[in-house]
N, C-alpha and C positions, 0 to 999 in steps of 0.2 A: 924590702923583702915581703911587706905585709902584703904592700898593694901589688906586687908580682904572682904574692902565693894567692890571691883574690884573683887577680887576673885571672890566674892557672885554673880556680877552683870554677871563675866564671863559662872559661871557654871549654873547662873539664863537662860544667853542667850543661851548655848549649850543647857540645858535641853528642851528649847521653840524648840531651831531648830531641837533637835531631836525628840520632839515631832509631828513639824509639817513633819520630816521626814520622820514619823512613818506612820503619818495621811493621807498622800501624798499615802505611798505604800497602805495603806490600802482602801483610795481610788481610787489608779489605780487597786485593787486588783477586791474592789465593778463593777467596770466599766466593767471590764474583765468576769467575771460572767454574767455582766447584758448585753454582747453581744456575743451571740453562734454562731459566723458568721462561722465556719466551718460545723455545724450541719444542719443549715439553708441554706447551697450552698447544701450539700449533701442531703438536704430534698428537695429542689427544682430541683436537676438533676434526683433523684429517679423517681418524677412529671412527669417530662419531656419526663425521660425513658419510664416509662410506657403509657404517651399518645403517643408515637412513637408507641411501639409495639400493642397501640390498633387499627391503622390504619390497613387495611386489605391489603394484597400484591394486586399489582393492576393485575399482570398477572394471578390472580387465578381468577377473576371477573368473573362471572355468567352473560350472557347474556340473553335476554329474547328472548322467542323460534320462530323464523318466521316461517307462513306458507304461502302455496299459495292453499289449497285445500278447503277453502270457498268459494273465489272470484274469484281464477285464477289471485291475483297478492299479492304480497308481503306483510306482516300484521303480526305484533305480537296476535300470538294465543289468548292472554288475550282480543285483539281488536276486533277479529273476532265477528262477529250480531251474527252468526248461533252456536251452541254447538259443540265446540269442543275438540278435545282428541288427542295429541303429544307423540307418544313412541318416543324414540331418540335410538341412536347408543349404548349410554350408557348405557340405561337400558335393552337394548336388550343380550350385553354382557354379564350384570347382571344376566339374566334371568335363563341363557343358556338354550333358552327353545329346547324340540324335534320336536314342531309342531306346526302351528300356531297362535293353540288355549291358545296355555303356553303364549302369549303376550296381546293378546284379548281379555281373558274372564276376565281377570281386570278391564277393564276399563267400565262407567258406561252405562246402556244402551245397553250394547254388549252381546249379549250369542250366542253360539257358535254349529254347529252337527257335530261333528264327527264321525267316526266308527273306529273301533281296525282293521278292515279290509281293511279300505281305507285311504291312505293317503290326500284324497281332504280335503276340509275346504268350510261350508256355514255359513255365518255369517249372525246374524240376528239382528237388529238394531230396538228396540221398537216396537217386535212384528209381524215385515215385513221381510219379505225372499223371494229368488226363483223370480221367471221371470223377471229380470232385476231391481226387486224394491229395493235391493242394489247394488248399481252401485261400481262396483272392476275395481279399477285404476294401473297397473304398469310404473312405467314413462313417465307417463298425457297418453298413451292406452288403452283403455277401453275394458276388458276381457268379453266376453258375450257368455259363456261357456255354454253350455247345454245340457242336455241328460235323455233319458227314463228312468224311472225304479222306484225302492221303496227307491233310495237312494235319497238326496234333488238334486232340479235342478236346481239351484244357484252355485253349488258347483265350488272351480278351486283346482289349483295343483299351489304347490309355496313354496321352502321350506326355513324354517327361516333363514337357513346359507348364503343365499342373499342375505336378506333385509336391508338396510341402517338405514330406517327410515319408520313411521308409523303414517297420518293422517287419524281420523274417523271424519265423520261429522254427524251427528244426525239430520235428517228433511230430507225435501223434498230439491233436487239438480237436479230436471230434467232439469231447465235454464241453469245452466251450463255443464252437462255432459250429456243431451240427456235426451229423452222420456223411463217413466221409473221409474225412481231415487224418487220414492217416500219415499223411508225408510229411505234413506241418503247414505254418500258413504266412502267407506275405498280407500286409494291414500297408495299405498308401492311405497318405494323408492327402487332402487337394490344398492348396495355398487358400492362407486365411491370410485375413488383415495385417495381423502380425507379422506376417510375411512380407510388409510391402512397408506399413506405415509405422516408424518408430517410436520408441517408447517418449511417451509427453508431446509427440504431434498430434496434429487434427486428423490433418490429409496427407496421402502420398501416390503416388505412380510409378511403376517399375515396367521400362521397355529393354528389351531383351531381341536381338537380330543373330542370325548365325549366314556365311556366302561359304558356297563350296565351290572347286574349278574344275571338279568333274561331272562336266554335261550339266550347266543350269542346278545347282541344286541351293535353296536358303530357307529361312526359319524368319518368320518374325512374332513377336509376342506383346501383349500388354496388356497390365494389372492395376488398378486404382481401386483405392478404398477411402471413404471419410467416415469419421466418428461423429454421428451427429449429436448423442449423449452419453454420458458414463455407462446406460442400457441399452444402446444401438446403432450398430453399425452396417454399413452399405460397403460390399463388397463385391466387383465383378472383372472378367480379365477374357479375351479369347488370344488363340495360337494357330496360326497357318504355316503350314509346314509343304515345301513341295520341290521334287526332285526327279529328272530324267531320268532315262536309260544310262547306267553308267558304264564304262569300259575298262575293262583289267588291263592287267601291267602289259596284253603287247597294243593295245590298242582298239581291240575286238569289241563292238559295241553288245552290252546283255539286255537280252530282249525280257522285257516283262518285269524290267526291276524300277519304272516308274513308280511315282505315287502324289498323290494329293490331297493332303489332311488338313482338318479344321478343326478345332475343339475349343470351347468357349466357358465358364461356370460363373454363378451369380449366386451370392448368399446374402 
C-alpha cells in the first residue's frame, strides 16, 4: 500500500507538473499572440516612411516672384500696392509664342493691335494706348517710338525670342517712368546669362528653332554666354524669324502678310 500510495502520490505530482507544464506553454503561447511586436515595428516604420516622402525636396521649392517694375526696388509681386502681372522665363518657353501678342493677350487687362502685315506691337492697358500713355520699358529705357499713319502710334518692334522676363503694371506710373504713363507700363527684360547658363556652370548655349506649313514660315535662334570670373561675363545671342504670304481657311493667298526679321543682343 505504501509504495502504490507513492506510486499514486508520484504519478499525482508528474500529472500536476505536466499540467502546469502544459499551462505554462499555453500561457507563453497566450502572451505571444497578445504581443505583435514585429507587425507593430513594421507598422510604425511604414509611418515613418511615408511622413519622409511626404516632405517635399527642398531643391525643387518654388520661390515667390520679385519685381522692381512698381516701385523701382525690389518686392514680391503679391506685395506690390499697384496691379500687377509677372510672365517668367518659363512660361515664356512654354508658350513658344511667334509675337508679342502670344504672351500679352493673357493676362488681364491687356489687349493687344496687331497687323498680319506688321511685325510692331501696341498694347493697350484698360482702354489707354498711343502717346506715351503706355509707358514700354526695355532694361529700365524707356521706348517712345512714334510714327504717322493709320497704323497705332504706340507701337515698337521687339521680338519674343529676346525677352527674359515680363512686367505689366495697370494704372497710372507717370511718378515713376515720366509724363505720360497714365495707362500703366509693360518693363521687358532681354535674356541675361542666367537665362541660358546654369547655376555652378562656366558656359552654356541655348538654340531654339520654330517650322510652320503655312507658306514657308520658321524661326531660328541662339544664345551663348561664358563666365569668365566671379565679376564678368560675356553674353550674346541673335533671332531670325521669316514668313510668307499666308492663306486662310479657303485657301485665298493674303497679300502683304510677309515678313523678315532679325534681332541679335550682346552684354
Amino acid at each position: 500500500m505504501c509504495i502504490g500510495t507513492d506510486a499514486f502520490a508520484q504519478t499525482t505530482v508528474q500529472t500536476q507538473n505536466d499540467g502546469a507544464v502544459a499551462s505554462s506553454k499555453q500561457a507563453s503561447a497566450k502572451r505571444t499572440r497578445k504581443k505583435p511586436k514585429p507587425v507593430a515595428a513594421t507598422q510604425d516604420a511604414f509611418n515613418a516612411n511615408a511622413q519622409v516622402a511626404a516632405v517635399p525636396y527642398v531643391g525643387a521649392q518654388t520661390l515667390d516672384t520679385i519685381t522692381v517694375a512698381a516701385s523701382k526696388t525690389e518686392e514680391r509681386a503679391i506685395d506690390a500696392l499697384a496691379p500687377i502681372s509677372v510672365v517668367t522665363q518659363e512660361q515664356i518657353q512654354t508658350t513658344q509664342p511667334k509675337r508679342l501678342g502670344d504672351l500679352l493677350q493673357v493676362l488681364p487687362g491687356v489687349t493687344l493691335q496687331d497687323r498680319g502685315d506688321d511685325a510692331s506691337t501696341a498694347v493697350n492697358i484698360r482702354g489707354l494706348q498711343d502717346f506715351g500713355r503706355v509707358a514700354v520699358v526695355v532694361d529700365g529705357a524707356r521706348h517712345n517710338y512714334q510714327r504717322t499713319g493709320h497704323n497705332a502710334n504706340g507701337s515698337f518692334f521687339l521680338d519674343p525670342e529676346l525677352i527674359g522676363g515680363i512686367d505689366v503694371v495697370r494704372g497710372p506710373t507717370a511718378n515713376i517712368y515720366g509724363s505720360g504713363a497714365i495707362g500703366g507700363l509693360v518693363s521687358f527684360r532681354t535674356k541675361d546669362i542666367e537665362d541660358v547658363v546654369r547655376s555652378g556652370e562656366r558656359w552654356g548655349v541655348d538654340l531654339s528653332g520654330q517650322v510652320g506649313s503655312n507658306r514657308n514660315r520658321g524661326m531660328g535662334s541662339v544664345f551663348g554666354g561664358v563666365r569668365v570670373n566671379p565679376n564678368v561675363d560675356i553674353f550674346g545671342g541673335a533671332v531670325y524669324r521669316t514668313q510668307g504670304n499666308y492663306k486662310d481657311g479657303s485657301g485665298t493667298e493674303i497679300g502683304n502678310t510677309n515678313s523678315e526679321i532679325a534681332g541679335g543682343l550682346a552684354k
